[in-house]
N, CA, C and O atoms as CSV, one atom per row, in Angstrom:
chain,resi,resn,atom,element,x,y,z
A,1,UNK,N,N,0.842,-1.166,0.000
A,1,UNK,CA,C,0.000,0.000,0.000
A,1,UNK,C,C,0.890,1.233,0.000
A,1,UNK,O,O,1.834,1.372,0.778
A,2,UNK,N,N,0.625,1.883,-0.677
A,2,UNK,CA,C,0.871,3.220,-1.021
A,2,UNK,C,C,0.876,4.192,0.357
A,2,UNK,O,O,-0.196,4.309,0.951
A,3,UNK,N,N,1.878,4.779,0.793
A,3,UNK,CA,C,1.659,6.112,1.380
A,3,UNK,C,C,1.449,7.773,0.621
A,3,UNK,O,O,2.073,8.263,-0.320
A,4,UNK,N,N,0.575,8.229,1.267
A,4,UNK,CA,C,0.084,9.300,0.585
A,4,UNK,C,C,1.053,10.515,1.262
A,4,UNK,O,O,1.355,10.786,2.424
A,5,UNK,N,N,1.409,11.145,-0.138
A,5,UNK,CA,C,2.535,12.245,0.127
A,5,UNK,C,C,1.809,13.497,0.446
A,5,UNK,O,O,1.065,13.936,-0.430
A,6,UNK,N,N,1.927,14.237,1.739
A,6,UNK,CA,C,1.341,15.562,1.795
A,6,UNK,C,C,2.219,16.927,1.069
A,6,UNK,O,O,3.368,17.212,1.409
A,7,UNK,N,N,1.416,17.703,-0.007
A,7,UNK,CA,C,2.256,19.049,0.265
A,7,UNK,C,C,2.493,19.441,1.799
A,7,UNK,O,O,2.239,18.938,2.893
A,8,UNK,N,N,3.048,20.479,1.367
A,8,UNK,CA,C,3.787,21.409,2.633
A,8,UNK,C,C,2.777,22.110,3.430
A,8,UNK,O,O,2.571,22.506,4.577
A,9,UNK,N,N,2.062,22.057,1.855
A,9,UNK,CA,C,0.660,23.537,2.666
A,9,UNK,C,C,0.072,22.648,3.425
A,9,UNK,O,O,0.114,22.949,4.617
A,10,UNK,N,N,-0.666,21.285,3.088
A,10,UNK,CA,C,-1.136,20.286,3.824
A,10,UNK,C,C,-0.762,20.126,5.273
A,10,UNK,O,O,-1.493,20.317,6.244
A,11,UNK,N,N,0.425,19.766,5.260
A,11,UNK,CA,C,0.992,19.442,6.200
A,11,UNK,C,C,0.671,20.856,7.389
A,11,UNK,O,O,0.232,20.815,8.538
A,12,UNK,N,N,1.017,21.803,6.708
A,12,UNK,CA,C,0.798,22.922,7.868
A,12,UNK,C,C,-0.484,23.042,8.140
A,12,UNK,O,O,-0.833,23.030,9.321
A,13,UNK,N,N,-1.207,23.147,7.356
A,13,UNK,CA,C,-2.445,22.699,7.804
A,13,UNK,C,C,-2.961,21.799,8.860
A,13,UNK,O,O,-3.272,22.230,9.971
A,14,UNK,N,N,-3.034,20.836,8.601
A,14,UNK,CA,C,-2.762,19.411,9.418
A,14,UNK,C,C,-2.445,20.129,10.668
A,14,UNK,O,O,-3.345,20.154,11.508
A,15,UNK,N,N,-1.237,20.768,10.969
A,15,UNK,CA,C,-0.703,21.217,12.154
A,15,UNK,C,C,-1.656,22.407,12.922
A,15,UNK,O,O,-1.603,22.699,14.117
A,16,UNK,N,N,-2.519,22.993,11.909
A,16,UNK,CA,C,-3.484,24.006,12.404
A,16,UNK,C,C,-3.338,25.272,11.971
A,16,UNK,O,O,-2.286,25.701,11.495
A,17,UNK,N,N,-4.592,26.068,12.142
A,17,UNK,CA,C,-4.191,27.525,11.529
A,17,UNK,C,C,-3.165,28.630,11.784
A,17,UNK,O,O,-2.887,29.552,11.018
A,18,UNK,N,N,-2.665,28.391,12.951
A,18,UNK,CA,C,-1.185,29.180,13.104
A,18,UNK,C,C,-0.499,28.782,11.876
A,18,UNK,O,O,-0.316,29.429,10.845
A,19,UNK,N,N,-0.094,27.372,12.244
A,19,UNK,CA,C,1.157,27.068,11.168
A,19,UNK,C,C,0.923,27.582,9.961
A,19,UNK,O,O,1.649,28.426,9.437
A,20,UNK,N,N,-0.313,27.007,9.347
A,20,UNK,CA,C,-0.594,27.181,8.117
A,20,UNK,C,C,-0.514,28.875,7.690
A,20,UNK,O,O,0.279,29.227,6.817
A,21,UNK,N,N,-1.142,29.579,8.180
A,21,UNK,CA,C,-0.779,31.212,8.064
A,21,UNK,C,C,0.329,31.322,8.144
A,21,UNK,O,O,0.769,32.033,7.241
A,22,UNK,N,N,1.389,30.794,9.109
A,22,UNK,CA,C,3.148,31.090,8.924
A,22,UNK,C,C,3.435,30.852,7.603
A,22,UNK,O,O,4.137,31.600,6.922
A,23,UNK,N,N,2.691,29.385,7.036
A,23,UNK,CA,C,3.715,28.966,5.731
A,23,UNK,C,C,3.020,30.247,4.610
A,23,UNK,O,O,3.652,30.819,3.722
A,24,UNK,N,N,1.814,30.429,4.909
A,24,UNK,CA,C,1.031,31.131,3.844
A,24,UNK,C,C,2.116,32.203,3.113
A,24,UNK,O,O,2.658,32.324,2.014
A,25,UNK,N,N,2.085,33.121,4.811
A,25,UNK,CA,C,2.790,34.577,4.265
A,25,UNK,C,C,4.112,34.131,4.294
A,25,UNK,O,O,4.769,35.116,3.954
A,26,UNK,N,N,5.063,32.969,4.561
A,26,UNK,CA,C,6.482,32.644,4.190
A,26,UNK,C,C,6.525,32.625,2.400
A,26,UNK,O,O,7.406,33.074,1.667
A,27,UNK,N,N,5.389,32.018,2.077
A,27,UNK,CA,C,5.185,31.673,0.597
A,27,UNK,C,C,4.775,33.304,-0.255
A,27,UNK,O,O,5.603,33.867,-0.971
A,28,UNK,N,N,3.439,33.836,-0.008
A,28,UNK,CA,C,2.875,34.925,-0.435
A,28,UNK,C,C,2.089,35.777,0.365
A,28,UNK,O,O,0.860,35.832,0.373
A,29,UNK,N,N,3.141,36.656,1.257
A,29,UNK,CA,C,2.909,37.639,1.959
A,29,UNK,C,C,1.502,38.417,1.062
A,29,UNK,O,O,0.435,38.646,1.631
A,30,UNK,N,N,1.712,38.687,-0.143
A,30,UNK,CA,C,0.593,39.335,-0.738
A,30,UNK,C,C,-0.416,39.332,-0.689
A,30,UNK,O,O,-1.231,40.241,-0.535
A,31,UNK,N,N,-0.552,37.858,-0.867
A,31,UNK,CA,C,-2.466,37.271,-0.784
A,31,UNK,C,C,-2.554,37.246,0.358
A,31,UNK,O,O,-3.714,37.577,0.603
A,32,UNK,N,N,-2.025,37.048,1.280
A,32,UNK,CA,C,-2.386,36.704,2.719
A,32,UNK,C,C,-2.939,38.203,3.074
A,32,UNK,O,O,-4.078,38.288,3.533
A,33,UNK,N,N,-2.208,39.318,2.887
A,33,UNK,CA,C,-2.360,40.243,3.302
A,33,UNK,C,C,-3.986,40.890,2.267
A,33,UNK,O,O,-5.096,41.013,2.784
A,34,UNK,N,N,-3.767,41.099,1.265
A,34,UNK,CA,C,-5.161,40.995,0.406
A,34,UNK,C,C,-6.257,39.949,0.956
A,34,UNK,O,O,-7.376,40.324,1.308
A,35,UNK,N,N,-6.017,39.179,0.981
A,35,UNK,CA,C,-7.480,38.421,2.268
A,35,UNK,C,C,-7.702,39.047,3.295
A,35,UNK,O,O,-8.869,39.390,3.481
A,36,UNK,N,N,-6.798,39.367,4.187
A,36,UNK,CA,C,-6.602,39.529,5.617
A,36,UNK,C,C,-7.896,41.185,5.414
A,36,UNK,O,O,-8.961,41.420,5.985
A,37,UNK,N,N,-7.077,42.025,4.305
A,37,UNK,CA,C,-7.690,43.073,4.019
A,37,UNK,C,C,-9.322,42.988,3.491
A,37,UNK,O,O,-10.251,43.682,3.906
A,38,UNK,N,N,-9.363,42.132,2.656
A,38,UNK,CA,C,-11.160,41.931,1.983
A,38,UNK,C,C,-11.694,41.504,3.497
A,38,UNK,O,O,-12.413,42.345,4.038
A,39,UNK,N,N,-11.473,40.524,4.093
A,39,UNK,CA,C,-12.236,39.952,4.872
A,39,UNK,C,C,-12.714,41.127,6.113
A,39,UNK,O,O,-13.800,41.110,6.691
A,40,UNK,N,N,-11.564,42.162,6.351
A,40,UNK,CA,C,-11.600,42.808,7.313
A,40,UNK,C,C,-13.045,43.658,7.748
A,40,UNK,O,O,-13.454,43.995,8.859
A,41,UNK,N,N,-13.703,43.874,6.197
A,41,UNK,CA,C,-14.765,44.760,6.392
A,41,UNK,C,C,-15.641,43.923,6.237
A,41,UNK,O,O,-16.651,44.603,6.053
A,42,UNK,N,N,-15.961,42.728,6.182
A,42,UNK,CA,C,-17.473,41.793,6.163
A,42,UNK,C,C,-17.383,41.667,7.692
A,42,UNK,O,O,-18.278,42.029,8.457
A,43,UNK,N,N,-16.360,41.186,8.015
A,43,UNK,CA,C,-15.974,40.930,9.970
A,43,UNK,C,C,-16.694,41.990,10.613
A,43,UNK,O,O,-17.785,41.857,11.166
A,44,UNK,N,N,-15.832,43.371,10.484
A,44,UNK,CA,C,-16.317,44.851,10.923
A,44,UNK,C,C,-17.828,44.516,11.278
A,44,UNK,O,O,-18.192,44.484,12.454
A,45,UNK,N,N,-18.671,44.274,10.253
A,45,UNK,CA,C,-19.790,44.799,9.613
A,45,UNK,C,C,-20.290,43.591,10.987
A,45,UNK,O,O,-20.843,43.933,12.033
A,46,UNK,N,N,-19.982,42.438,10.674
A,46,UNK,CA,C,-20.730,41.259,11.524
A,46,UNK,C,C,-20.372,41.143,12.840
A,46,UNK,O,O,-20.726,40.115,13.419
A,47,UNK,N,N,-19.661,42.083,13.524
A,47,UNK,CA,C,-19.011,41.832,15.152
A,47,UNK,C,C,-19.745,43.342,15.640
A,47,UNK,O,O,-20.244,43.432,16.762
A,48,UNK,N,N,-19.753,44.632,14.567
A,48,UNK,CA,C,-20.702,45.635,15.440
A,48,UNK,C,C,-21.612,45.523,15.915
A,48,UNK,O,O,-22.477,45.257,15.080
A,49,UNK,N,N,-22.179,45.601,17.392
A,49,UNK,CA,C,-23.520,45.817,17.397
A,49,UNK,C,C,-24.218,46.383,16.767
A,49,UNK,O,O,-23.727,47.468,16.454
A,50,UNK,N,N,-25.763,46.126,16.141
A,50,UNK,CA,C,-26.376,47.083,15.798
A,50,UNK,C,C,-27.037,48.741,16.391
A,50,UNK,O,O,-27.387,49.755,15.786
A,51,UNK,N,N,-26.979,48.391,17.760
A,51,UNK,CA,C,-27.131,49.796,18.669
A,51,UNK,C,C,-25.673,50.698,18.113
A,51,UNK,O,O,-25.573,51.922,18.184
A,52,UNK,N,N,-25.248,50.323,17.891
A,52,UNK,CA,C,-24.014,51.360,17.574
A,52,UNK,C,C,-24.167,52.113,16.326
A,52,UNK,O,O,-24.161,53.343,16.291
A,53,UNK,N,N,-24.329,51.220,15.123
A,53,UNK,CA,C,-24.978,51.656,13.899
A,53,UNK,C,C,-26.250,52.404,13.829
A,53,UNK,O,O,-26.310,53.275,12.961
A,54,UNK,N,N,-27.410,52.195,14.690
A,54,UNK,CA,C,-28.475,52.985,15.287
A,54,UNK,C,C,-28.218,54.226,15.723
A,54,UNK,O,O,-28.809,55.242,15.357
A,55,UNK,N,N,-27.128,54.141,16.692
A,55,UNK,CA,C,-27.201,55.173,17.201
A,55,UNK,C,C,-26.696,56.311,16.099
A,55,UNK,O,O,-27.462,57.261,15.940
A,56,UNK,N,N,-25.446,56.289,15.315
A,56,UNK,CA,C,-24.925,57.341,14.403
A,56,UNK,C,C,-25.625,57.284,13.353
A,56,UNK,O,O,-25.137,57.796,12.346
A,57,UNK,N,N,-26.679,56.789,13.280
A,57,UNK,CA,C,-27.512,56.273,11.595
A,57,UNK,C,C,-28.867,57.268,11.709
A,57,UNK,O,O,-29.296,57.899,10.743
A,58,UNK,N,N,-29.601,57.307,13.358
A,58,UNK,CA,C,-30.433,57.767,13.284
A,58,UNK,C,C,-30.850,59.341,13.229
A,58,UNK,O,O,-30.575,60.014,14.222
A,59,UNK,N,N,-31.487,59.958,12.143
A,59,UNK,CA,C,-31.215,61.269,11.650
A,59,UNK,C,C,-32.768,62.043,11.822
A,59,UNK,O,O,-33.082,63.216,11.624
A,60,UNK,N,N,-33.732,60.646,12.357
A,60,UNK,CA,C,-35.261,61.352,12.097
A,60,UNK,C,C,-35.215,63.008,12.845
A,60,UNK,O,O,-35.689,63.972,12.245
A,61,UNK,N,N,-34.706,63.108,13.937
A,61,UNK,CA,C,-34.824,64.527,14.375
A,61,UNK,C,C,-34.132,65.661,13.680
A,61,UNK,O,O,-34.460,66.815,13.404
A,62,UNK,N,N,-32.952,64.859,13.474
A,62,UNK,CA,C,-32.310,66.229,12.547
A,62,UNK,C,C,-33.214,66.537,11.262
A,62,UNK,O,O,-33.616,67.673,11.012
A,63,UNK,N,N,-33.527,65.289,10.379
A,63,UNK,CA,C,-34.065,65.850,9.295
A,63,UNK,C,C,-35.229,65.331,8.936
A,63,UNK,O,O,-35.350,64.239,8.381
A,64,UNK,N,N,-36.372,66.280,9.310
A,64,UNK,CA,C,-37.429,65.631,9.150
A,64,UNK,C,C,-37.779,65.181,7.625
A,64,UNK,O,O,-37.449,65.598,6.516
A,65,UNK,N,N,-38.772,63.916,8.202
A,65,UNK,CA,C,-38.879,63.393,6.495
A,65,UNK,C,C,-40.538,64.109,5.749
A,65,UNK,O,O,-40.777,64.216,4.546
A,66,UNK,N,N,-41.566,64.545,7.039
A,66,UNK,CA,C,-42.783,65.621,6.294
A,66,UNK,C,C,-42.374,66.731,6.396
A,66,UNK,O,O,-41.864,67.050,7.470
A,67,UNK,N,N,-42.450,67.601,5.424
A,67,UNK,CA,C,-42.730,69.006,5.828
A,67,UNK,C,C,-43.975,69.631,5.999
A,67,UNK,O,O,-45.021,68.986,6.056
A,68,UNK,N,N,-43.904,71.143,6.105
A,68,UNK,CA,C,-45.522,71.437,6.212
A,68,UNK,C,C,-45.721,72.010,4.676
A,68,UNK,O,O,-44.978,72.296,3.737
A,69,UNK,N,N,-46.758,72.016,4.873
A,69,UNK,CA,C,-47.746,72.186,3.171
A,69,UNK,C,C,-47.993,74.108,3.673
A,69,UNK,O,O,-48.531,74.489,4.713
A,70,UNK,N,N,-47.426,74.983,2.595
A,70,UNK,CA,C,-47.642,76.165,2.430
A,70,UNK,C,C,-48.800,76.539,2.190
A,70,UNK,O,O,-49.535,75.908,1.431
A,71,UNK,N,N,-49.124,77.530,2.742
A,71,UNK,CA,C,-50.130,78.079,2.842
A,71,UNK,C,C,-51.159,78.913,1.396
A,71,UNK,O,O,-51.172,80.136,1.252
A,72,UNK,N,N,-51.602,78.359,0.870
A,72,UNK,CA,C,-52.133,79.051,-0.628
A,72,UNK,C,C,-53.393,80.147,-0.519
A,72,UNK,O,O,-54.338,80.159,0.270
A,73,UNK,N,N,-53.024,81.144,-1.700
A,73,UNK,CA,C,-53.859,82.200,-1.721
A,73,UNK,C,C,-55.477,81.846,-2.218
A,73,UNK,O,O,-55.842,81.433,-3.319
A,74,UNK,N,N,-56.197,82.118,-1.164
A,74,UNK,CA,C,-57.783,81.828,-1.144
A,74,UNK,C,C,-58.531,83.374,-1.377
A,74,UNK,O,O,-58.669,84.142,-0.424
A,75,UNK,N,N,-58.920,83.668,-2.552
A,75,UNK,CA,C,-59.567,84.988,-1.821
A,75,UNK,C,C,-60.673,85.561,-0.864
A,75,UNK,O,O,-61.581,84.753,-1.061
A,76,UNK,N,N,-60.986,86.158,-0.260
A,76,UNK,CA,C,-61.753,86.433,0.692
A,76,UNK,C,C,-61.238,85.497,2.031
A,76,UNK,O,O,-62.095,85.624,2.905
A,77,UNK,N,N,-60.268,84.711,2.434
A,77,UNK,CA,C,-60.076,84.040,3.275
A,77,UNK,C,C,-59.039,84.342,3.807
A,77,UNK,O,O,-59.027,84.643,5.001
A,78,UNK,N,N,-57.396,84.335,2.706
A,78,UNK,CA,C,-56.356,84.990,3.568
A,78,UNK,C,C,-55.886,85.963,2.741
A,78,UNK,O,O,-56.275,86.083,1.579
A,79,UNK,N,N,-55.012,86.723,3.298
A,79,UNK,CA,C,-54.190,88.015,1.959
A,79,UNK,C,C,-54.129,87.991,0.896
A,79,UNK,O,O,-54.604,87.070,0.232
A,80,UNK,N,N,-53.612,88.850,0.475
A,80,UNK,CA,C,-53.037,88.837,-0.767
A,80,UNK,C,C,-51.089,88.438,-0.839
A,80,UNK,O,O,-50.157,88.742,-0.095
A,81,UNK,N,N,-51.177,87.709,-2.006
A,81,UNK,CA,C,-49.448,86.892,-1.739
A,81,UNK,C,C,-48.911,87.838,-2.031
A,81,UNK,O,O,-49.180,88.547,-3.000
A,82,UNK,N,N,-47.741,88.063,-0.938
A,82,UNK,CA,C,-46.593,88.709,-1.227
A,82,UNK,C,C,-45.426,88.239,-1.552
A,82,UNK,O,O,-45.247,87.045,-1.308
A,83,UNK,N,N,-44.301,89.018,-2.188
A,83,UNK,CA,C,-43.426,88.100,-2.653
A,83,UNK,C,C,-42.047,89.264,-2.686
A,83,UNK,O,O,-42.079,90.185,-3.502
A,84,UNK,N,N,-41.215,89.154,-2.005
A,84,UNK,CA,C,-39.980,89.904,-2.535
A,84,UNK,C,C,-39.364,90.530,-3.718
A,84,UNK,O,O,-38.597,91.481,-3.868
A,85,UNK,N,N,-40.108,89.454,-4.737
A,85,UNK,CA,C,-39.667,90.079,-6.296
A,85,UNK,C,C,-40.572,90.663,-6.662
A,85,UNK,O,O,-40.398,91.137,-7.785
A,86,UNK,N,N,-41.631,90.891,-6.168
A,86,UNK,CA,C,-42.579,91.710,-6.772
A,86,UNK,C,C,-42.439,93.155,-6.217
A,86,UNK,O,O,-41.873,93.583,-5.211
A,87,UNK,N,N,-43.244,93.850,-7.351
A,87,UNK,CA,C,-42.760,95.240,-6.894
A,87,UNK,C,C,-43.684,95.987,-6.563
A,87,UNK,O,O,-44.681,95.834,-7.270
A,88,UNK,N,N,-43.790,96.848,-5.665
A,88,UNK,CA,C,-44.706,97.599,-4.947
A,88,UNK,C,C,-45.760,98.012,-5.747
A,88,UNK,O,O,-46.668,98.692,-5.269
């Protein structure tokens, strides 16, 4: 019977995720670091509480989302519209 030959990466593997990250970035510091980087902001996103995001997210007081409805010229009911550009 045959013994089965492990790569290297295997093998570090095998040994667990320390090792295996040692051999990674011994091999390609690059990708390791480009993963390390993509992954960083899905993590971010999934370890914040959401009260935290609530709290800097919520804007209803600063900016309201109704306004009020202006007031339109009725005659016999309210003034006559005035207007800055108009002229005396």
């Amino acid at each position: 019977m045959a013994t089965k030959v492990l790569s290297p990466a295997m093998q570090a593997w095998k040994k667990g995720i320390r090792e295996y990250l040692k051999f990674a970035w011994d091999k390609e510091p690059i990708l390791v670091l480009s993963f390390v980087t993509g992954a960083s902001l899905p993590l971010t996103w999934l370890l914040t509480p959401r009260s935290l995001f609530k709290k800097y997210t919520d804007d209803n007081q600063a900016f309201p989302r109704e306004f009020p409805t202006p007031i339109r010229y009725v005659e016999g009911k309210t003034g006559p519209p005035t207007s800055a550009w108009q002229k005396s």
